[in-house]
N, C-alpha and C positions, 0 to 999 in steps of 0.2 A: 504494500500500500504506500502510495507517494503522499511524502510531508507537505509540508505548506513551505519549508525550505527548496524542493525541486521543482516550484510553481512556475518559475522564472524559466529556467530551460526546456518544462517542457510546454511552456506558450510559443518559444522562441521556435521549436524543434516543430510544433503546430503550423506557426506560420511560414514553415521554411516547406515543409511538407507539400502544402496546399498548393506554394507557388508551384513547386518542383511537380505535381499534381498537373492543374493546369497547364503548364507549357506542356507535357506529354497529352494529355489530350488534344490541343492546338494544332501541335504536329501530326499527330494520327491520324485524325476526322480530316484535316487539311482544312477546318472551316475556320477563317480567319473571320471576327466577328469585334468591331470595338468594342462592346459591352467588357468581355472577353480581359482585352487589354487591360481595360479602367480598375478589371476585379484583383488580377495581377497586380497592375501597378498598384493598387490602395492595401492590398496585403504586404507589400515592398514597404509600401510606407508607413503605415502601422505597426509594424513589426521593427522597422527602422527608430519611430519615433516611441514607441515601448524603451526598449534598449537604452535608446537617449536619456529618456526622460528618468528612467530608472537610476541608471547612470549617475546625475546630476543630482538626482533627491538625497541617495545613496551619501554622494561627497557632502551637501547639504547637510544634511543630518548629522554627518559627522563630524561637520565644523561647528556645530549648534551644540550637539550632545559630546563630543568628546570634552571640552573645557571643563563642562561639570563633571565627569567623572574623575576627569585630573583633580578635580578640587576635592572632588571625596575621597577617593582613594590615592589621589597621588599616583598615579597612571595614566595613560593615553589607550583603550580601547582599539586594539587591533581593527581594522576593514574589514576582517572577513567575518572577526566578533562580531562588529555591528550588522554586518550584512545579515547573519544568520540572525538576529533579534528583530532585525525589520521584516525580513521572510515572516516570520512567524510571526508576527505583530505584538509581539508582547514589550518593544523598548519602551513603549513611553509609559505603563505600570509598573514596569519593572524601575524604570528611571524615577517616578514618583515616591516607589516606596522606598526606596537608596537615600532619597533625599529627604525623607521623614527620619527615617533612621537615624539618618547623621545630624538634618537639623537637633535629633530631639539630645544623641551624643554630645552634642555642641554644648546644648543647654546644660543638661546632665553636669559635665566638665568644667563650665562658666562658675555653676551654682559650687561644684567642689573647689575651685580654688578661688572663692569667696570666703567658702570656710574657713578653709589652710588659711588665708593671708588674715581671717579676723585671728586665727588660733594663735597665728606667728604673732600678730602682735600684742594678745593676751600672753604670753608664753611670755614675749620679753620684757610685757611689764612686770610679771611676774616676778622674774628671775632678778629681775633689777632691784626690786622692790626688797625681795629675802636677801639679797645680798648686803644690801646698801643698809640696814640694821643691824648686822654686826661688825660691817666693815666702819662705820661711823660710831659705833662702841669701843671698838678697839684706838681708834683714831684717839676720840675722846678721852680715853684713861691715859694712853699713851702723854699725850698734850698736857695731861693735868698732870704728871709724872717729871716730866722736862722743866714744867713750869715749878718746880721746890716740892712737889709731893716724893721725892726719891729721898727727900731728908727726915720725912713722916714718917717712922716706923708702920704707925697703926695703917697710914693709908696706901704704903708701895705695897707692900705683899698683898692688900685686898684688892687694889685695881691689875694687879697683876695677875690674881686667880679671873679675876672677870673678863681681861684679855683672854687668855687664853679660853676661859668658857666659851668666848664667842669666833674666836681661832677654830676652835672646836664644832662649832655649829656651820661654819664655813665650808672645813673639809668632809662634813657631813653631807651639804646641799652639791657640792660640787662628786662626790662619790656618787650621790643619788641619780643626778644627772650621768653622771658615764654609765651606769647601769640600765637605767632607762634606755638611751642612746644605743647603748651595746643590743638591748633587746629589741627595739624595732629596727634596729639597721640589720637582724637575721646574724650579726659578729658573736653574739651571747650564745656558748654550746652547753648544751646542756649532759651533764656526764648520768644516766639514766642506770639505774640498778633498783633491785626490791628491797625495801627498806618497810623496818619497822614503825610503823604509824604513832603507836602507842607511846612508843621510844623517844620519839623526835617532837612531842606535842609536852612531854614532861622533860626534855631538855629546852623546848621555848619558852616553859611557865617559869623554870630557871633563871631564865636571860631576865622576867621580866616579874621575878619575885621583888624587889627592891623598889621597885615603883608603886607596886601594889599595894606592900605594905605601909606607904607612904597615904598612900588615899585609904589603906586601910579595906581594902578591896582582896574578896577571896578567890580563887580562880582555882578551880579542878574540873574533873573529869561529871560527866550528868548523870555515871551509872558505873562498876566494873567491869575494867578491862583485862582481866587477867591473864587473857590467853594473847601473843600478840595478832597485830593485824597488818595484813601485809599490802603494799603498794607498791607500784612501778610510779619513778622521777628520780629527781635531783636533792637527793637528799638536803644538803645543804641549803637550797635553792628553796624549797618547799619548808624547811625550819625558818630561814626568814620573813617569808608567806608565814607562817601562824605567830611570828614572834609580830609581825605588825601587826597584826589584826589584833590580839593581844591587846598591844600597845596601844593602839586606837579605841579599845572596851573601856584600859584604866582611863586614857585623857578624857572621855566622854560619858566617862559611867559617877556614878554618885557616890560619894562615900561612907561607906557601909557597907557598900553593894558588893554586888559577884558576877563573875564570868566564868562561863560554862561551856566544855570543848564534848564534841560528842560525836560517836560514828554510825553510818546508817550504808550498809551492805544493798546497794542494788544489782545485785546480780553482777555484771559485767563491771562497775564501778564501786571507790568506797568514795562517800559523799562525808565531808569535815566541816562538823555545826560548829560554830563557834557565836557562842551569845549572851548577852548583859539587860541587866538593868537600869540601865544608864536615861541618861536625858532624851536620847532617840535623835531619828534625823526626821524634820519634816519633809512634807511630800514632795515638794516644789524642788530639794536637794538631790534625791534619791539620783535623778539621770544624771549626774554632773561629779557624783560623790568620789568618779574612779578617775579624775581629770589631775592632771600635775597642775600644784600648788590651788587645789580648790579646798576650803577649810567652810566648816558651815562654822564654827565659833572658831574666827580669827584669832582675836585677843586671844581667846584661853590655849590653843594650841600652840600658840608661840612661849607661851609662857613656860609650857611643858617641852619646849625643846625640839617638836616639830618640824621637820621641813616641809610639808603638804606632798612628799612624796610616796608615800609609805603605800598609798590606795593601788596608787598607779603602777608604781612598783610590782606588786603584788599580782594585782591583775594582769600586766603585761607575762611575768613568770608562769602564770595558772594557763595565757594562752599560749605561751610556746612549748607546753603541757599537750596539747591541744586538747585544754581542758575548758571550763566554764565555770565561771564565777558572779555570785548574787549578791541582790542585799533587800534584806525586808524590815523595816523599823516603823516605828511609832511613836509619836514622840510623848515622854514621859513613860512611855514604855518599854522602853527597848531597841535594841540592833541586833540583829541575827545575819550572820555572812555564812554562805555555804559554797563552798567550791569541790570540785569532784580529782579524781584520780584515778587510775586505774589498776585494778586488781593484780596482786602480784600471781 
């Protein structure tokens, strides 16, 4: 069965036929007859001005529609491409919808690096902003230091411990940042073995006994664990992941209060509760909570030594897990984070 692509050769192979047709009849009969002539010649020329006209539509179109394909794809459309889309007539739906597609790409694209550039320049305010608080602390003691406080007993050694507290908080924000960094740029390898669950959530409640006891804040396990429980990650990687979240329960939890670490077996994964009774995050915060340097209480996170990384941090580790991490709170009631792992 003939396409609609060999439409063209065989009108052409028709009208060649017909003449070549006629002039043997002409010869034969001997009946020479103008009508005759005229049917010949107008087959000559239809068939002539078919060709032509085709011809010319053909290069036409191509100088019409080849430019916008350059523009979408960054290519020029072969002749004979074109030719076979014009045979079949499907080039100008086919060309409409190319051009929806990439219109809508375009937009798509505009809208994302809208985002990026508002992020990039939330990001540097940010960064400017946590920076410029210690570095103008430090500045400050220093100054008062130069200025006859070096002859102070009582005041050199205390501006000097407060230097370096804020020394301290510096090479904190700037560590946080290369991790971060290491982790979206795909540089951060993650070294992956089965490790003990149990093991590594009672060496983070370690790391961050000393704070607790400060707020007075009790933090264990929501049931016995006695047998261990096993997971595939980064050990290491994954005890940092619970030691902030942790650390996030005390700065945002009430004092008196407790945080409670807990495991839930779903089959293929082990899922790690981690949750308080804290002040809560309202709702409005919830989408924005896992953003670098987003604090929903400014002031009091800084005061506790904070760099607004710890979420993000976290979060970015749990996805190159290629794991999933939550958050459910209410405020005056609580924050609950669960993130998942995979069964050893």
């Amino acid at each position: 069965m003939k396409t609609s692509k060999g439409y063209p050769i065989l009108i052409t192979l028709l009208v060649v036929l017909l003449i070549a047709a006629a002039l043997i009849v002409n010869e034969l009969t001997g009946f020479k007859h103008p009508f005759l002539d005229y049917v010949i010649l107008g087959l000559i020329v239809a068939g002539g001005t078919f060709l032509i006209v085709r011809l010319f539509f053909i290069r036409f179109v191509e100088s019409k529609i080849n430019p916008i394909f350059k523009t979408i794809h960054s290519y020029t459309m072969s002749q004979k491409k074109l030719r076979d889309k014009i045979d079949k007539g499907d080039v100008i739906s086919d060309l409409n919808l190319e051009v929806k597609i990439w219109a809508d790409n375009q937009t798509e694209e505009i809208k994302k690096l809208r985002q990026l550039e508002k992020y990039r320049k939330d990001f540097m305010g940010n960064v400017s902003h946590e920076l410029k608080t210690p570095i103008f602390n430090i500045q400050g003691y220093i100054l008062t230091l130069l200025d006859g406080g070096m002859e102070d007993i009582s005041v050199n050694k205390l501006y000097l411990k407060r230097a370096e507290k804020s020394i301290n908080r510096l090479i904190s924000i700037v560590d946080d940042l290369d991790s971060i960094a290491r982790l979206e740029s795909g540089e951060f390898k993650l070294r992956l073995e089965p490790f003990n669950l149990v093991k590594v959530v009672e060496e983070a409640i370690e790391d961050q006994e000393m704070q607790a006891k400060q707020q007075n804040i009790k933090i264990g396990f929501d049931g016995n664990y006695n047998k261990p429980i096993k997971a595939i990650g980064d050990k290491r990687r994954i005890r940092e992941v619970i030691s902030n979240l942790i650390n996030n329960s005390i700065k945002y939890g009430r004092v008196g209060g407790k945080t409670t670490i807990g495991f839930i077996d779903t089959g293929e994964n082990i899922l790690v509760d981690i949750s308080d009774n804290g002040i809560g995050i309202d709702e409005k915060d919830l989408p924005r909570i896992f953003e670098r340097f987003y604090r929903v209480d400014r002031s009091r996170s800084r005061e506790s030594g904070g760099t607004g990384l710890g979420l993000s941090i976290a979060k970015h580790t749990i996805q190159a897990h290629n794991q999933t991490i939550t958050v459910r709170s209410k405020v005056d009631k609580g924050t609950t984070f669960i993130f998942s792992l995979d069964k050893a």
